[in-house]
C-alpha positions as CSV (number, residue, x, y, z in Angstrom):
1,X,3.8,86.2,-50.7
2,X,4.2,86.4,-46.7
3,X,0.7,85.0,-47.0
4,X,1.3,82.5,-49.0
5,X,4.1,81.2,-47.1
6,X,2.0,81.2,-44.1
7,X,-1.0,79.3,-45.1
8,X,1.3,76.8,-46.2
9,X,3.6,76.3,-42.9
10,X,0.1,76.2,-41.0
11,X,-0.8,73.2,-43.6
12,X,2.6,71.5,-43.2
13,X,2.2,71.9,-39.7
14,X,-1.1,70.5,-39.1
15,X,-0.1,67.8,-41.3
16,X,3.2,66.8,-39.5
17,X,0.7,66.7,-36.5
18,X,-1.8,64.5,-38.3
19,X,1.3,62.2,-38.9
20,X,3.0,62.6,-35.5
21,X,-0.7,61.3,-34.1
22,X,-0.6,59.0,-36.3
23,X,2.6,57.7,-35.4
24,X,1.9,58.2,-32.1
25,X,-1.2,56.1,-32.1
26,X,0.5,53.3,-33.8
27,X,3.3,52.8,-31.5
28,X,0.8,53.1,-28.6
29,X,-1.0,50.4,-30.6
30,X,2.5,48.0,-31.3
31,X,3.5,48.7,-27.7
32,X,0.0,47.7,-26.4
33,X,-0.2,44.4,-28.7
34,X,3.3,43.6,-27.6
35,X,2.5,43.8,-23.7
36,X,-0.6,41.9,-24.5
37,X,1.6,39.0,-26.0
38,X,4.1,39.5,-23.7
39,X,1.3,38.7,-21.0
40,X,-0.2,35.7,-23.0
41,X,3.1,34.2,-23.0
42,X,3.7,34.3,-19.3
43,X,0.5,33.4,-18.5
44,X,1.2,30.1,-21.0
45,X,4.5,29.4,-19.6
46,X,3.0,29.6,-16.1
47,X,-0.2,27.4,-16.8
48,X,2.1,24.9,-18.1
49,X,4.7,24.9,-15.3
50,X,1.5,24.4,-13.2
51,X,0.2,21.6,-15.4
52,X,3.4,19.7,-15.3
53,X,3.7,19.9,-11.3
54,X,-0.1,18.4,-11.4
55,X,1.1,15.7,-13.7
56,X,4.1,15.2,-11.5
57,X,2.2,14.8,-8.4
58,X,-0.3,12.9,-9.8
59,X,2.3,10.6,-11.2
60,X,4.2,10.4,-8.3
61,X,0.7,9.8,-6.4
62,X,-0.2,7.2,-9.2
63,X,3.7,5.4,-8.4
64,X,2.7,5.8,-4.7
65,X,-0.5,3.7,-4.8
66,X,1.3,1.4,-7.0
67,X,3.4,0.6,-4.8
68,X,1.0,0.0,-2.2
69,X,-1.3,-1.5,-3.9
70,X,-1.6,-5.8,-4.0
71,X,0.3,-5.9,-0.3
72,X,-2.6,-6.0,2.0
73,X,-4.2,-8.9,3.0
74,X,-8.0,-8.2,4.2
75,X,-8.9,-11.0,6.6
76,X,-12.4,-11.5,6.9
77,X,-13.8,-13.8,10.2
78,X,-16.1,-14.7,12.3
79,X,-15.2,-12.3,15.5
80,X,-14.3,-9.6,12.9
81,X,-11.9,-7.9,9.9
82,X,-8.1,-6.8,10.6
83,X,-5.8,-6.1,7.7
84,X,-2.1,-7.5,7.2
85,X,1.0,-5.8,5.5
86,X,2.8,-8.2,3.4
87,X,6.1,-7.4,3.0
88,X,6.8,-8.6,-0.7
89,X,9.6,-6.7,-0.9
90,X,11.7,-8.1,1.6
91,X,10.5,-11.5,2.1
92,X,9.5,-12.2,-1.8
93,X,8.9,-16.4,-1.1
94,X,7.2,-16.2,2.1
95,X,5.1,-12.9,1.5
96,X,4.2,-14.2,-2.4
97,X,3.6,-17.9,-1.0
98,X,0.6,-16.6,1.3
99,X,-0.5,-14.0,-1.4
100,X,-0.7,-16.7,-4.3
101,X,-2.5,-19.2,-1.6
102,X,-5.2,-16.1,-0.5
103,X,-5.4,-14.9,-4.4
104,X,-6.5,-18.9,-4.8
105,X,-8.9,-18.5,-1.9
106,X,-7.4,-21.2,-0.5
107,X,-7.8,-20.2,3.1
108,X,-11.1,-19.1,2.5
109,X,-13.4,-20.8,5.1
110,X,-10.2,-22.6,6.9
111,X,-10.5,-21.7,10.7
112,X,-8.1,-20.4,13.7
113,X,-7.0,-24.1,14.8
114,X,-4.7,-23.0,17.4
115,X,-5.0,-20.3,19.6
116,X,-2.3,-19.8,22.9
117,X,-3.4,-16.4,25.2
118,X,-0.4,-14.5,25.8
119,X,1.2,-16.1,22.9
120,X,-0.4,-16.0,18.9
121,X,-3.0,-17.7,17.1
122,X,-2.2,-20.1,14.3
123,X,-4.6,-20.5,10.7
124,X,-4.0,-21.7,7.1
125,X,-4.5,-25.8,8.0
126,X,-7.0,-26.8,4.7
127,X,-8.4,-29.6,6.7
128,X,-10.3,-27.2,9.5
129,X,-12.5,-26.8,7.0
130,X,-13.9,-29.6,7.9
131,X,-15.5,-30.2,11.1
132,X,-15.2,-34.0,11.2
133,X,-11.2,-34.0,10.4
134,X,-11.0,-31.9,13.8
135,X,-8.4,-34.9,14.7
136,X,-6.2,-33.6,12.2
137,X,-6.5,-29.9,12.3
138,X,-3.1,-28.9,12.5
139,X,-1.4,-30.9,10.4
140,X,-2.7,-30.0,6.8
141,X,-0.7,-27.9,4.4
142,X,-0.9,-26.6,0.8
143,X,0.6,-29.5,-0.9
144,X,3.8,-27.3,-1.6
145,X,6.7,-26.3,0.8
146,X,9.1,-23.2,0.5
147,X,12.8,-22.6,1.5
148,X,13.1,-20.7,4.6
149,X,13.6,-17.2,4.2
150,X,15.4,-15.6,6.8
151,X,15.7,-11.9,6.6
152,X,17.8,-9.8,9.1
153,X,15.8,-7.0,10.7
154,X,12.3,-9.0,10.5
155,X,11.2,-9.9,14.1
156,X,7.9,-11.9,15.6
157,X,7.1,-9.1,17.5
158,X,3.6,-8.5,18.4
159,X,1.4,-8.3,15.9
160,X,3.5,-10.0,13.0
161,X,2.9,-12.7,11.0
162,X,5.3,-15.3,10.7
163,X,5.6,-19.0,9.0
164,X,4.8,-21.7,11.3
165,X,6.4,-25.0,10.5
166,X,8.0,-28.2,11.8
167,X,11.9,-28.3,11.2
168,X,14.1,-26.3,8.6
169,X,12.2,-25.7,5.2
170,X,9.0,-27.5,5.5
171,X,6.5,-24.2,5.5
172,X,3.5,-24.5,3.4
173,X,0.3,-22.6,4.2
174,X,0.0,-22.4,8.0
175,X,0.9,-19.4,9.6
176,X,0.1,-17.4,13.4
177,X,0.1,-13.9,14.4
178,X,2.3,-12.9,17.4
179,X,0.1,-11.7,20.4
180,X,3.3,-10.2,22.2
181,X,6.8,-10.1,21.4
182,X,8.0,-13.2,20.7
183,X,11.9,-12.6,19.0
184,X,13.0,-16.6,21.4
185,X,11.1,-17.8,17.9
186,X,13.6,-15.8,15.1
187,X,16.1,-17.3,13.3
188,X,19.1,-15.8,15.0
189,X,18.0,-15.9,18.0
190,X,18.7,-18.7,20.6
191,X,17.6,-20.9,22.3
192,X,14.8,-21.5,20.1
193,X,15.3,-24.7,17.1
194,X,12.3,-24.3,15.8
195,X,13.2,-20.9,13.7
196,X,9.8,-18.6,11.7
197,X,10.5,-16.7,9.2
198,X,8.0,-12.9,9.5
199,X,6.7,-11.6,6.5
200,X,4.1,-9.5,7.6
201,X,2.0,-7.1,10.2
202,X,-1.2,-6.0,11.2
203,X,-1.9,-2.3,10.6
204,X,-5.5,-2.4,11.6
205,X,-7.7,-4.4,13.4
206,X,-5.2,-5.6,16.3
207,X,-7.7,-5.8,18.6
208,X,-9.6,-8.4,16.9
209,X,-6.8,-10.3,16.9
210,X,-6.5,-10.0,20.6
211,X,-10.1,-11.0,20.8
212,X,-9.4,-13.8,19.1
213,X,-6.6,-14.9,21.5
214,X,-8.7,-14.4,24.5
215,X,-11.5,-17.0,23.0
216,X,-11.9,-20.4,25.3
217,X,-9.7,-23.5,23.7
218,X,-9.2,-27.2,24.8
219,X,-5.6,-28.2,25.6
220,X,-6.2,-31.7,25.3
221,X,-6.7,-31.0,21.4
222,X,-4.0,-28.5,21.1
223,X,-5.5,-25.6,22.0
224,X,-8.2,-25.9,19.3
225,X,-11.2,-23.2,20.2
226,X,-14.4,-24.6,21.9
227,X,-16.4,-22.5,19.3
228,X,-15.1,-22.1,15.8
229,X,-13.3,-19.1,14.9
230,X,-13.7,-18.5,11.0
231,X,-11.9,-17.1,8.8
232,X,-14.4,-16.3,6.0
233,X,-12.2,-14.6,3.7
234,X,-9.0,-13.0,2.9
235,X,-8.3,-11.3,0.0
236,X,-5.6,-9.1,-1.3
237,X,-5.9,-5.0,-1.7
């Protein structure tokens, strides 16, 4: 009987350590399956966080170049390229006047009919396209005139661009580039009456403007250039 009892505590024993293994190895298994999930999951939720900050930047690099993108005018000439900021946001007439008139190619071919050393240099006139109507370079316009837009904080400071007219709201297409400061010529400044509205500046290429105002001119004929100074092209970027 003591034999009998014996055999069958050692088979109830190896059995309960069958099972405990068994047990054991299945809630090594659950526990390993879980961390693996628990690691898939983190790894997701990371990978995503990272995607959206890429879409984010990218988006707000997308808005950026928006932004900037359309207000550069790319003036092509003769003597060499320089590139103008438009300032369409604070100076939406002037700035979208001279952008519709470029996006036209309207001053394509015109020429630099005025240039003063020490002072700016003056385009946009249609008839310098023409060599033969030299008489009347100067006074040619876009057909079209705009209100004055006078905007507090915009100076003709050196290297600006700025509306060149003849009396209070009678801008068109002609406009000059400031060679040095010139603030006698804004419209809240005195003693200047004849007031020009900026709605621009040159971020690269200034010295080619300089150039261009150091080029040889003939005062009897308003400071028109001995040789032609073209501007090929402008377009908007």
């Amino acid at each position: 009987m003591w034999i009998y009892w014996s055999i069958n505590f050692l088979k109830m024993k190896k059995k309960v350590e069958k099972e405990t293994s068994f047990f054991k190895l299945v809630s090594f298994s659950l526990s390993l399956v879980v961390l693996i999930l628990i690691a898939v999951l983190i790894f997701v939720v990371f990978n995503n966080n990272d995607n959206n900050n890429n879409n984010l930047n990218m988006n707000q690099n997308n808005s950026n170049n928006d932004m900037n993108k359309g207000n550069v005018a790319v003036f092509q000439t003769s003597m060499g390229e320089f590139e103008v900021e438009l300032f369409l946001d604070k100076s939406p007439i002037t700035a979208g006047n001279f952008k519709e008139l470029v996006e036209k190619g309207f001053y394509d071919n015109t020429k630099f009919h005025r240039v003063i050393d020490n002072f700016m240099i003056q385009g946009g006139d249609p008839y310098s396209k023409n060599d033969s109507l030299k008489n009347k370079w100067g006074t040619g316009s876009s057909g079209e005139v705009i209100k004055d837009e006078f905007i507090k904080g915009l100076s003709n400071l050196r290297g600006t661009i700025a509306m060149a007219n003849s009396g209070p709201n009678s801008g068109s297409s002609q406009f000059f580039i400031n060679l040095v400061d010139n603030t006698y010529l804004d419209w809240d400044k005195q003693p200047s009456t004849s007031k020009h509205p900026v709605f621009g500046k040159v971020i690269s290429g200034m010295d080619v403007v300089d150039k261009i105002g150091k080029v040889s001119t003939n005062p009897r004929t308003g400071n028109i250039p001995y040789e032609n100074v073209v501007v090929n092209k402008i377009y908007i970027k």
